[in-house]
C-alpha positions, 0 to 999 in steps of 0.5 A: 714612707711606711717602714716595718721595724719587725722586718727591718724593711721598707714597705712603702717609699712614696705615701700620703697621708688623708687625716680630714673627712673629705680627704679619706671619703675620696681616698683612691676614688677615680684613679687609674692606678696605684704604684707598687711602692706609693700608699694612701694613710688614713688617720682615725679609720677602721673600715673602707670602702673601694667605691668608685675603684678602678683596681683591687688594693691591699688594706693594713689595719694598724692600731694607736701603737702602728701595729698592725691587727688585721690586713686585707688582701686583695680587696677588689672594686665596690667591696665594703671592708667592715670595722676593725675593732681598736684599728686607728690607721689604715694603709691601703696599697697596691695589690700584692704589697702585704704579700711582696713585703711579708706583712704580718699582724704583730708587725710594727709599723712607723712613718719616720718624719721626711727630713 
């Protein structure tokens, strides 16, 4: 779950989280798409690439706070999302999310623990 305190909303329901370097290298490679509401995190990383995608995605880039200092929208299949400088976690998401979620740079971000 990835939850936007600024806005008081739920940005993603359904996420999972790739902290280790196969993990994050694989990403979203391969799949045949993304639900509205699911999300990959991967932790320790400021830039992407979208390699082997079959679909265009949303990127948030949030620092060691979970706010969030650059987005992407949009980013299409074989594109390279250069380093963000002091970016910590990176959300990628289905097209159109930052957008459908009224996702802002300044917003704070937090992943409450599953109960």
């Amino acid at each position: 779950m990835l939850y936007n305190l600024s806005k008081d909303n739920l940005v993603l329901e359904n996420t999972k989280l790739a902290a280790g370097f196969l993990q994050k290298f694989k990403g979203l490679m391969w799949r045949k798409k993304l639900g509205k509401s699911e999300g990959l995190l991967l932790l320790s990383c400021n830039s992407i690439h979208t390699c082997f995608m079959r679909f265009p995605i949303d990127v948030l880039f949030l620092n060691m706070d979970h706010e969030v200092i650059a987005l992407r929208k949009g980013v299409k299949p074989w594109r390279m999302v250069k380093f963000v400088k002091k970016a910590y976690i990176t959300v990628e998401m289905a097209e159109g999310t930052i957008e459908h979620k009224n996702v802002e740079v300044g917003d704070l971000l937090i992943m409450p623990a599953h109960e």
